[in-house]
C-alpha positions in Angstrom: -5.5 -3.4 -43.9 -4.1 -6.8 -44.2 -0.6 -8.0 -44.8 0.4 -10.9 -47.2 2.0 -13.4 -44.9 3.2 -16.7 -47.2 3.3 -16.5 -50.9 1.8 -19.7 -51.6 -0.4 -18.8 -55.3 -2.9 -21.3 -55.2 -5.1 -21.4 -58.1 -8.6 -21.1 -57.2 -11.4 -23.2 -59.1 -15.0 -22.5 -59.1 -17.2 -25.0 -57.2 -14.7 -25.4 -54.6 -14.8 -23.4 -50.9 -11.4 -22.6 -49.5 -9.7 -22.6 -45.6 -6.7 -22.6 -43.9 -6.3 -25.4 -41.3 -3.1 -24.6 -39.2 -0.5 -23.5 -41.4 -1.7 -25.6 -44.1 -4.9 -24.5 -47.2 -7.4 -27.1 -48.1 -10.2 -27.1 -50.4 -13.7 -28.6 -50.5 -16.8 -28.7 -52.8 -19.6 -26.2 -51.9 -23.2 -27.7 -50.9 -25.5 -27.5 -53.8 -29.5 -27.2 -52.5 -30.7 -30.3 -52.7 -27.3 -32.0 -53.8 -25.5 -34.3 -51.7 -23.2 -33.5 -48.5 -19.8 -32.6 -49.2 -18.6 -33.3 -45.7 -15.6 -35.6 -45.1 -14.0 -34.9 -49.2 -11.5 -32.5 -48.3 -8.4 -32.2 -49.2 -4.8 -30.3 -48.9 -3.8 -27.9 -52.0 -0.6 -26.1 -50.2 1.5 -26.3 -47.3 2.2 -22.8 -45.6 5.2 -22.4 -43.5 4.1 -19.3 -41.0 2.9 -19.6 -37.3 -0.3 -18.4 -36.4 -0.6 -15.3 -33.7 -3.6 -14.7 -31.2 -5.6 -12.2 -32.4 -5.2 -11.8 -36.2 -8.0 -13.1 -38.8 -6.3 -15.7 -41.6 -7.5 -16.1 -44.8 -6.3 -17.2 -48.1 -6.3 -13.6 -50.3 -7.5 -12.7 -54.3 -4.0 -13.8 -55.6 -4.3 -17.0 -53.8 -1.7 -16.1 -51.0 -2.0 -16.1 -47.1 -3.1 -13.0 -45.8 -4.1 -11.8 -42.4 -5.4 -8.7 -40.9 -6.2 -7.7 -37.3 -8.9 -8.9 -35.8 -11.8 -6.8 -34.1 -12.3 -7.7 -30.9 -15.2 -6.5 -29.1 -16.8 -4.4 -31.9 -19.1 -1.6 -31.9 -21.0 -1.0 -28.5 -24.8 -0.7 -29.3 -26.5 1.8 -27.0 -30.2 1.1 -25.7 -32.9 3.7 -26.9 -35.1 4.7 -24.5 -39.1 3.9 -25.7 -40.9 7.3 -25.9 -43.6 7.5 -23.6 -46.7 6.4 -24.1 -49.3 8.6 -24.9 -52.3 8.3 -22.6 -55.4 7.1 -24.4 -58.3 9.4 -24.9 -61.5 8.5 -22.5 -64.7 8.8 -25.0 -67.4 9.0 -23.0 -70.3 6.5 -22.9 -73.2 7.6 -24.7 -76.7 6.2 -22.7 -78.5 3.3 -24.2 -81.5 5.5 -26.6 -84.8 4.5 -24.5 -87.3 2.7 -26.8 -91.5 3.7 -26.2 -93.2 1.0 -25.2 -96.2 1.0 -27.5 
């Protein structure tokens, strides 16, 4: 469950990806396929005024406020499955070469 942590509103508009940075949220454009980078454009929509704790997960929520929620360390643990053992191949026997009459 998460729990609002700075009422900031930001409106969101489509086309744009948005992150926290420190305290602070920014906003970018999204990569098209095949467009050009967006790297390096950008820039600061609202300045948060909370501090940051070690082991929560911030992220900027539906109404456009700063939300975080605990973060999950460590996760599930996956367990190994044993291989079922291999069946042993049946052994066809040979059958002898068919002897041709020399004529």
């Amino acid at each position: 469950m998460a729990e609002k942590i700075a009422k900031i509103g930001v409106k969101r508009e489509p086309g744009y990806l948005y992150f926290l940075r420190e305290s602070e949220v920014w906003k970018t454009p999204m990569k098209r396929a095949g467009g050009p980078s967006a790297a390096g454009k950008a820039e600061k929509v609202a300045a948060g005024n909370f501090k940051r704790e070690e082991g929560y997960l911030y992220f900027l929520d539906a109404n456009g406020d700063v939300a975080r929620a605990k973060r999950a360390i460590g996760g599930k643990k996956k367990t190994a499955k044993k291989a079922a053992p291999k069946k042993a191949a049946k052994k066809v026997p040979k059958k002898a070469p068919k002897k041709v009459a020399k004529k």
